[in-house]
C-alpha positions in Angstrom: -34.1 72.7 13.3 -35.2 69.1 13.8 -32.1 67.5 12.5 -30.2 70.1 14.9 -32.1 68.6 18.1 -32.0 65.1 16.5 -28.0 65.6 16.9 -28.3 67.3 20.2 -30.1 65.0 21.8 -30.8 62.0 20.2 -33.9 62.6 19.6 -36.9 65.4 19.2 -36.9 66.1 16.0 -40.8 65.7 15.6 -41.1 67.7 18.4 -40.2 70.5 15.6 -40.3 69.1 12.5 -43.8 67.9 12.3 -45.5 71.2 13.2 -43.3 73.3 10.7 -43.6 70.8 7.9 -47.5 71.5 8.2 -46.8 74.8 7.7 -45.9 74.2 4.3 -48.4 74.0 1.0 -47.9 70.1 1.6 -50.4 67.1 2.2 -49.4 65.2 5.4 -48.4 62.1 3.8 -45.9 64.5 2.8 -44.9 65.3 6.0 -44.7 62.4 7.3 -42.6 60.7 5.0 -40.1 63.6 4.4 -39.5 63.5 8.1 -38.7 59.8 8.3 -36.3 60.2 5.4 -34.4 63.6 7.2 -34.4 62.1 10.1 -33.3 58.5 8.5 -30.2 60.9 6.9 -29.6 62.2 10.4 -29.3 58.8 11.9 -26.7 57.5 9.7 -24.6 60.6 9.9 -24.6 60.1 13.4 -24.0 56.9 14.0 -21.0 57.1 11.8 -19.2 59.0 14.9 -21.8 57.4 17.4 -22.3 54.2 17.3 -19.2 52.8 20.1 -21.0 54.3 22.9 -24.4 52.4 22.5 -25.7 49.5 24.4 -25.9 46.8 22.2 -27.9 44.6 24.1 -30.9 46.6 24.8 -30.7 47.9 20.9 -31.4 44.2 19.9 -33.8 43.8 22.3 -35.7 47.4 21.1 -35.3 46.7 17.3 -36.6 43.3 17.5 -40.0 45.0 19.3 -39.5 47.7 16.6 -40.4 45.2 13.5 -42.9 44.2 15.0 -44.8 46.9 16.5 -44.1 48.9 12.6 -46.8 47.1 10.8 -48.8 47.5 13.5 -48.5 51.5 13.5 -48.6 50.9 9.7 -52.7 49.6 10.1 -52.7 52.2 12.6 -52.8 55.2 11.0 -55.5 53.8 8.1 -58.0 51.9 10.9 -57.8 53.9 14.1 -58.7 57.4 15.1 -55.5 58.8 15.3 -56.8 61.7 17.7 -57.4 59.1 20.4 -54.3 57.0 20.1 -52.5 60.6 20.3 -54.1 62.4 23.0 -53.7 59.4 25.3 -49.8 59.1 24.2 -49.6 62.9 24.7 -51.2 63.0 28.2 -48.7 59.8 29.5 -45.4 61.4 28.2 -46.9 64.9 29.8 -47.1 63.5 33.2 -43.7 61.4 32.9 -42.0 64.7 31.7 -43.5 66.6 34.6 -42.2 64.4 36.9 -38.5 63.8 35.5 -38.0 67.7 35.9 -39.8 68.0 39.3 -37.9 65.0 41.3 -34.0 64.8 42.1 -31.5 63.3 39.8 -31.2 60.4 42.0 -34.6 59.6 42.1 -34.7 58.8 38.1 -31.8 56.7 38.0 -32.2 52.7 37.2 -32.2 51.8 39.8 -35.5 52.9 41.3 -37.2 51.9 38.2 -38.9 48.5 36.6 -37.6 49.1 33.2 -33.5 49.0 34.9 -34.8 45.2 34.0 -34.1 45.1 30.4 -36.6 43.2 29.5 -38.8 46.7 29.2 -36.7 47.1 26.0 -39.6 45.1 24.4 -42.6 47.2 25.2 -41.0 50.2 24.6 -39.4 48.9 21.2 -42.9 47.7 20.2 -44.4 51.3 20.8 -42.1 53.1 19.2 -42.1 50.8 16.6 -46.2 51.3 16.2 -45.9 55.3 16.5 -43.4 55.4 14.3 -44.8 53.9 11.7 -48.4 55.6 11.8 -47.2 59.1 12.9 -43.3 58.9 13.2 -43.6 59.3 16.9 -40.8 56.8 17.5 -38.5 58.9 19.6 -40.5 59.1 22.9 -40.8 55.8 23.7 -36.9 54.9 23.4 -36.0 58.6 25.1 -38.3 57.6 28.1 -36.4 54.2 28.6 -33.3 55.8 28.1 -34.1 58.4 30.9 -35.4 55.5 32.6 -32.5 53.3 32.2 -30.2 56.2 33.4 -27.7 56.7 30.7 -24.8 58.6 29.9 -26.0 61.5 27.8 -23.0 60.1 25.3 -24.6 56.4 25.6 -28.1 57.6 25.3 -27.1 59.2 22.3 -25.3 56.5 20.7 -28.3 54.2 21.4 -30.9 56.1 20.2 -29.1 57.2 17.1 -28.3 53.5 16.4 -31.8 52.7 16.8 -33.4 55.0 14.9 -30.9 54.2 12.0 -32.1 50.7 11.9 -36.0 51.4 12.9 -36.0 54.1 10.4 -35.3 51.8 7.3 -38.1 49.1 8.5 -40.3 52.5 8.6 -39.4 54.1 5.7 -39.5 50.9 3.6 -43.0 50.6 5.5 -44.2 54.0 4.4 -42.8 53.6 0.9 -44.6 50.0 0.1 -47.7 51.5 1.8 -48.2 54.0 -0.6 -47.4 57.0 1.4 -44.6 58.7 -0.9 -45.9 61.5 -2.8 -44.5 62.2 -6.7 -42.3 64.6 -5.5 -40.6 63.6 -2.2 -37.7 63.2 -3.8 -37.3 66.7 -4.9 -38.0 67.6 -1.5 -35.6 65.6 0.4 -32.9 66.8 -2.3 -33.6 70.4 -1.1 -33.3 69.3 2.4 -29.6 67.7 2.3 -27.7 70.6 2.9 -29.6 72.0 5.3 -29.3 68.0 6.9 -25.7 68.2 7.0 -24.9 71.7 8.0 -27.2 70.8 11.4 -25.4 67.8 12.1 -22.3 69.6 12.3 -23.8 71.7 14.4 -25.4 69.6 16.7 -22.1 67.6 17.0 -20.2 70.4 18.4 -23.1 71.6 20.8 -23.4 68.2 22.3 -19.4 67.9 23.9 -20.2 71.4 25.8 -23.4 70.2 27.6 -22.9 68.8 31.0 -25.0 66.1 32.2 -27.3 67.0 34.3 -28.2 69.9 32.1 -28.4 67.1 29.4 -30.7 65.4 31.8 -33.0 68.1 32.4 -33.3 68.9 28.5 -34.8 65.7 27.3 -37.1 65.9 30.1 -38.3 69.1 28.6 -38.3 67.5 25.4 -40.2 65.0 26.2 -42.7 67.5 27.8 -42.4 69.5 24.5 -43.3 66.4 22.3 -46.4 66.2 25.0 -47.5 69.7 24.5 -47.7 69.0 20.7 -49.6 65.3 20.6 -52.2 66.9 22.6 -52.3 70.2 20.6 -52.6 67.9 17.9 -55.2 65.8 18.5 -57.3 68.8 20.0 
């Protein structure tokens, strides 16, 4: 399922795959690290077909935030209460999501917003970067300057995708050095592969039948989705 929207969309994937994976008889070390790896697998799978349409210049300028907001997510997770940092996330991307689905198309286009100026890439680079690496949070940031920046769904797609390809190395090399993969997160990933593949597949077909403002309005939801769970979790 999280792979599925991952493919969709671009991105969501936690929005799913985190409360599920708690589900499970698992610590959340586990969890964590078993979703940057799918969701590492995803990335390159769709990039492969992806990666013409993305905007190269802002996925410098978000990757190069990325490296260094990691290690900063990576102290994070061990020195601040994760609660806090969430809720407050949570209740930001709750309000933006209410809005993108409340006002017209028009009114969240670039142009009518200070992050058109690319220079934005590097804030919301850095805070993906940090929330990725302490809770693998790093889609909302990037999906709110996409939506911000006003992109084609097939050039928000082949941004993210790209970025969270590269990101997800810096974060899974992050998590692995940190001391965050369990004994047997190999085994697990292995069992997750074909379920990985069959989902991209999936997801690659959905994605040339959805029409763009429908696009449009779905990562809002997303995004409002991803809200409702930070604050669920940190409550």
């Amino acid at each position: 399922m999280a792979a599925l929207l991952r493919t969709t969309f671009g991105f969501g994937d936690a929005v799913v795959g985190m409360p599920l994976l708690t589900l499970l008889p698992v610590g959340l070390h586990t969890d964590i690290s078993l979703l940057g790896l799918c969701g590492l697998t995803v990335a390159a799978l769709a990039v492969a077909t992806g990666w013409r349409h993305a905007d190269r210049r802002s996925l410098a300028r978000l990757l190069a935030a990325a490296a260094v907001g990691i290690p900063v997510g990576l102290a994070l997770v061990r020195l601040a209460p994760a609660p806090v940092v969430i809720a407050i996330l949570g209740g930001a991307l709750f309000a933006y999501g209410v809005y993108g689905l409340a006002a017209p198309p028009d009114a969240t286009a670039a142009a009518h917003h200070p992050a058109a100026e690319d220079h934005w890439a590097y804030l919301f680079g850095f805070l993906s970067g940090a929330l990725g690496g302490a809770y693998n949070f790093n889609g909302a940031p990037v999906a709110v300057y996409g939506s911000l920046r006003g992109w084609a769904p097939q050039r928000f797609r082949g941004t993210l995708q790209a970025y969270f390809l590269a990101s997800g190395l810096l974060i899974v090399a992050g998590q692995a050095i940190g001391g965050l993969w369990p004994s047997d997160l190999g085994t697990l990933y292995a069992a997750c592969l074909p379920a990985l593949a069959a989902a991209t597949v999936l997801g690659t077909l959905l994605q040339r039948h959805l029409p763009a403002e429908r696009f449009r309005r779905a990562v809002f939801v997303l995004i409002l989705a991803l809200a409702a769970l930070m604050l669920a979790h940190a409550l």
